[in-house]
NURO-737278 format. One record per residue (C-alpha): residue number from 1; residue in one letter; x, y, z. Coordinates in nm, 4 decimals. Example, Ala and Ser with C-alpha at 12.3 -4.5 7.8 and 13.67 -1.06 7.14 Angstrom:
// residues 2
pos|code|x|y|z
1|A|1.2300|-0.4500|0.7800
2|S|1.3670|-0.1060|0.7140
END
This chain:
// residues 196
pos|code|x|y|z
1|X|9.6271|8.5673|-5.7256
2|X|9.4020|8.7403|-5.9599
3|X|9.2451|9.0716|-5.8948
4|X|8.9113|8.9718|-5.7658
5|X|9.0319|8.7135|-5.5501
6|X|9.2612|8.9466|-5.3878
7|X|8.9613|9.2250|-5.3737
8|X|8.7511|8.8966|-5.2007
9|X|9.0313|8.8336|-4.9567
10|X|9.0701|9.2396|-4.8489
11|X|8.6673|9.1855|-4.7749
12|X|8.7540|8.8538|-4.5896
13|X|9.0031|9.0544|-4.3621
14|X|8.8435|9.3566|-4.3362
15|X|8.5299|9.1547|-4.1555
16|X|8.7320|8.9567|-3.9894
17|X|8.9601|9.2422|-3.8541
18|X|8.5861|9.4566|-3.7612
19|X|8.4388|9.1275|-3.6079
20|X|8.7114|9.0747|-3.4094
21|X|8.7289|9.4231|-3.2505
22|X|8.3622|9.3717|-3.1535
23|X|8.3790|9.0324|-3.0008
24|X|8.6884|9.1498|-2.7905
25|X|8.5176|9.4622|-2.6588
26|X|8.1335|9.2866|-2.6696
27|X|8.1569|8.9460|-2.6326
28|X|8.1228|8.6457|-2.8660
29|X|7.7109|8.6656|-2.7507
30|X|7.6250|9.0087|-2.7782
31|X|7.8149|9.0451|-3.0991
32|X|7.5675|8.9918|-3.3693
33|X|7.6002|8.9845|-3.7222
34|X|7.3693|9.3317|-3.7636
35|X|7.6865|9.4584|-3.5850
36|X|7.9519|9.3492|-3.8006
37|X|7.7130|9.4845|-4.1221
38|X|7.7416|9.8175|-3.9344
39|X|8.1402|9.7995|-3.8506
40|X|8.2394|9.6887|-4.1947
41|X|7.9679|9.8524|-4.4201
42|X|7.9578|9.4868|-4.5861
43|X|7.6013|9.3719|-4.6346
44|X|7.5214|9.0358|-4.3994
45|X|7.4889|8.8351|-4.6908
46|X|7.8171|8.8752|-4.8091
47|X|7.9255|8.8160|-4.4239
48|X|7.7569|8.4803|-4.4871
49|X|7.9438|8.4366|-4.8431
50|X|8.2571|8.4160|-4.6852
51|X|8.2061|8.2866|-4.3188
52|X|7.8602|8.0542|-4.3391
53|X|7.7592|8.2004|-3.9900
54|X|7.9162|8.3763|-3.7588
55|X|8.0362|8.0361|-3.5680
56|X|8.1999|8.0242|-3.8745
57|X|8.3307|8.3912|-3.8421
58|X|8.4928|8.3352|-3.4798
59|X|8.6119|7.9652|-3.6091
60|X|8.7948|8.2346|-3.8864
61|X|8.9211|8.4313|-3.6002
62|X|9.0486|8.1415|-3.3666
63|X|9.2402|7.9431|-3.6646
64|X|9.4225|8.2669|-3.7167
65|X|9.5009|8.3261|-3.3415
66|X|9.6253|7.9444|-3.3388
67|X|9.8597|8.0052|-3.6501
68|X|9.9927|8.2926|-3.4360
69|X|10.0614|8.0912|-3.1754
70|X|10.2018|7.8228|-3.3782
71|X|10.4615|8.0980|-3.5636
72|X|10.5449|8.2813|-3.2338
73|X|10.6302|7.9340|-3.0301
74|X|10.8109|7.7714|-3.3575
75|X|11.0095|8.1045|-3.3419
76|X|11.0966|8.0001|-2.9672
77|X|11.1423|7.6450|-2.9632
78|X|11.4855|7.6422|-3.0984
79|X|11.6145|7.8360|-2.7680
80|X|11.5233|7.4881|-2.5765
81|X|11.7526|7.2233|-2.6114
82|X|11.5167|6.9588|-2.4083
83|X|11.1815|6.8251|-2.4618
84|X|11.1409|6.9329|-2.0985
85|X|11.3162|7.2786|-2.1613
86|X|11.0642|7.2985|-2.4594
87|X|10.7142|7.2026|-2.2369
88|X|10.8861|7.4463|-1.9453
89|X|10.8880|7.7062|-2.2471
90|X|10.5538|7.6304|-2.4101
91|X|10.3679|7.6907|-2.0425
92|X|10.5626|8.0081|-2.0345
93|X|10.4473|8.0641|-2.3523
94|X|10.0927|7.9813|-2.3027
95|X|10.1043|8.1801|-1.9460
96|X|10.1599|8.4856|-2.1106
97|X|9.9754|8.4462|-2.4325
98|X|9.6552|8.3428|-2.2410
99|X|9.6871|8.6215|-2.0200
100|X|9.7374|8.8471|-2.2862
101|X|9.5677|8.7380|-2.5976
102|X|9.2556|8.9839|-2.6723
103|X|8.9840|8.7090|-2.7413
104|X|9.0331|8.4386|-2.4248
105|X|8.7090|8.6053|-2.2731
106|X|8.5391|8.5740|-2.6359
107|X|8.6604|8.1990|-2.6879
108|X|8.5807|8.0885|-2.3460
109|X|8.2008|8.2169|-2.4333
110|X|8.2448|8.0599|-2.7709
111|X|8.3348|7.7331|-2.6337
112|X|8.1100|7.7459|-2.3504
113|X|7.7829|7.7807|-2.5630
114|X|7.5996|7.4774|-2.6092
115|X|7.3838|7.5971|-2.9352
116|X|7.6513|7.5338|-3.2313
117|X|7.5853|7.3527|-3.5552
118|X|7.7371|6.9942|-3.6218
119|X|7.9820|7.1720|-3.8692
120|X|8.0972|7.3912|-3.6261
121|X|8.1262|7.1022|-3.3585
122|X|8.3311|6.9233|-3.6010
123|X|8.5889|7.1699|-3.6736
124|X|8.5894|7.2303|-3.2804
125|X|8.7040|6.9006|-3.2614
126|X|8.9621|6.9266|-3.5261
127|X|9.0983|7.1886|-3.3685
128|X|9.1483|6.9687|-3.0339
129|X|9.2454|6.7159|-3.2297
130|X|9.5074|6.9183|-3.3594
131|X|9.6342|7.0486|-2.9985
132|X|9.6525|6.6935|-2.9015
133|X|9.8500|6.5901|-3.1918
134|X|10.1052|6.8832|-3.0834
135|X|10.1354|6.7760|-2.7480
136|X|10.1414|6.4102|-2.8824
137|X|10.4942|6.5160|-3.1286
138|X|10.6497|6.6789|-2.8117
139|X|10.6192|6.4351|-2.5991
140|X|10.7411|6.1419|-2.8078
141|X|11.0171|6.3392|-2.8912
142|X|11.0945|6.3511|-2.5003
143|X|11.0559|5.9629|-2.4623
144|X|11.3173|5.9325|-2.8022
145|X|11.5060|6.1303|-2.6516
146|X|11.4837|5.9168|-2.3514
147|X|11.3963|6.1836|-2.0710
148|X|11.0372|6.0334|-2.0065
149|X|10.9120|5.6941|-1.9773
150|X|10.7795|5.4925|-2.2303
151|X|10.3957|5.5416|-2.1467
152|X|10.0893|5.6204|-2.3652
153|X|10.1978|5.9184|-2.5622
154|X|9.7753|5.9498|-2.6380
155|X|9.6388|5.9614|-2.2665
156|X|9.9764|6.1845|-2.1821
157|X|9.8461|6.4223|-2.4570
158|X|9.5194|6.4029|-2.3206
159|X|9.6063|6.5182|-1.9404
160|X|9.8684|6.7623|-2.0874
161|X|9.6149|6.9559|-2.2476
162|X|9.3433|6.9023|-1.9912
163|X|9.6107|7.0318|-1.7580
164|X|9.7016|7.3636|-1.9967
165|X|9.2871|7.4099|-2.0233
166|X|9.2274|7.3889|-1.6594
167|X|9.5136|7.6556|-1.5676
168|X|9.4382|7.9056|-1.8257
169|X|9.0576|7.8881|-1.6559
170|X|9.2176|7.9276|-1.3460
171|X|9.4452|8.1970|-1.4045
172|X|9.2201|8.4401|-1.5568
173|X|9.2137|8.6471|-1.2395
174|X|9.5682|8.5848|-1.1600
175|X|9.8960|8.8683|-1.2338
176|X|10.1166|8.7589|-1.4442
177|X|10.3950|8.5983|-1.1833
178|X|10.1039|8.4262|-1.0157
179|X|9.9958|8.2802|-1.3552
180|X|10.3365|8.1737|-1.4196
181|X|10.3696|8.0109|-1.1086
182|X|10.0944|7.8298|-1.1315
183|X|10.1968|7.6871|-1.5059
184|X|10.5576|7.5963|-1.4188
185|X|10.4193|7.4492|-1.0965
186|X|10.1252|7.2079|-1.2747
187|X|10.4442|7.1293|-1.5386
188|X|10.6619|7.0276|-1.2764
189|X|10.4015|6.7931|-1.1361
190|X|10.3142|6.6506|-1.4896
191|X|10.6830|6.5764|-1.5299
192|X|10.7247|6.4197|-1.2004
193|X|10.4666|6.1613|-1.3201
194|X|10.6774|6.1080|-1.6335
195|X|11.0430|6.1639|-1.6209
196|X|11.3128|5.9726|-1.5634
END
C-alpha cells in the first residue's frame, strides 16, 4: 500500500473510530455529521469522500462489528463438535455479544428509521442476506450430518434469524443469565421442530 493510501485509510479509521464513540454515547439520531467534523477535526466533506453519508458511515461501522463477530465465533466454532453444539454455541455467543456490544442501542435506531436512501436499503439487505446465508451453511451442515430433518434449509434460515432478532429485542432489559436463558430456551424449541 502506497503512502497516501495508507495516510487515506488512518483518516478512514480515525472517523470511523470518533463516529463511533459518538453514536454509542449519542445515538445514531442525534449524532450528526457537524459532530463528527468537531471529534475528528476532518472537514465534512472529506467525511463524505470516504463514507457518502453518514448511513454510509454507520453501514462502515456495522460491517466492521459483523467481521468481529464473524472472527470471534470462527475462533469458537471448532470447540463444537455438532451442528447443534455449534447453534447452542452461536446463541451463547450472540447472548453475550448483544448484551455487550457498544452499538445495539445505535443499530436498533439505525434500523428502525424509516428515512434511508435506496443504496443504503440495499446494502441493508445484503447484509440480511448475508446472515441468512450463515444460518443457511449451518443448518445444512446439520441435515448432512443427519441430526435434522430434511426440510427447507431457506424458510429454516428465515425463522432462525427472525428468532435470534426477536430475542436480542427482548433481552435488552434482561441480566445476562436471564438473556441466556431465554436464547438456549428459544434454541431448544427451534430444534425440537427440527431434529431427529
Amino acid at each position: 500500500m502506497n503512502k497516501k493510501k495508507r495516510q487515506s485509510e488512518q483518516t478512514k479509521k480515525k472517523m470511523a473510530d470518533a463516529a463511533r464513540a459518538l453514536f454509542v454515547q449519542k445515538g445514531y439520531k442525534a449524532t450528526s455529521i457537524e459532530d463528527i467534523v468537531k471529534a475528528t477535526g476532518c472537514s465534512a466533506g472529506n467525511i463524505y469522500y470516504h463514507f457518502k453519508s453518514k448511513e454510509g458511515l454507520f453501514l462502515y461501522l456495522i460491517d466492521e462489528w459483523n467481521l468481529e463477530w464473524e472472527e470471534t465465533w470462527l475462533a469458537k466454532e471448532p470447540l463444537y463438535p455438532t451442528t447443534i453444539d455449534k447453534l447452542y454455541g452461536m446463541v451463547e455467543h450472540l447472548a453475550f455479544d448483544q448484551l455487550n456490544h457498544p452499538l445495539t442501542r445505535a443499530a436498533d435506531e439505525f434500523y428502525n428509521n424509516s428515512e434511508k436512501a435506496s443504496d443504503v436499503e440495499e446494502r441493508i439487505n445484503e447484509i440480511v442476506k448475508g446472515y441468512l446465508i450463515f444460518n443457511q451453511q449451518l443448518l445444512q451442515k446439520g441435515i448432512d450430518n443427519g441430526e435434522f430433518n430434511n426440510t427447507n434449509v431457506e424458510g429454516l434460515a428465515i425463522i432462525l434469524d427472525c428468532l435470534l432478532i426477536g430475542l436480542s429485542q427482548h433481552s435488552r432489559n434482561m441480566d445476562r443469565r436471564e438473556t441466556l436463558e431465554a436464547y438456549r430456551l428459544a434454541m431448544d424449541v427451534f430444534l425440537h421442530g427440527i431434529a431427529k
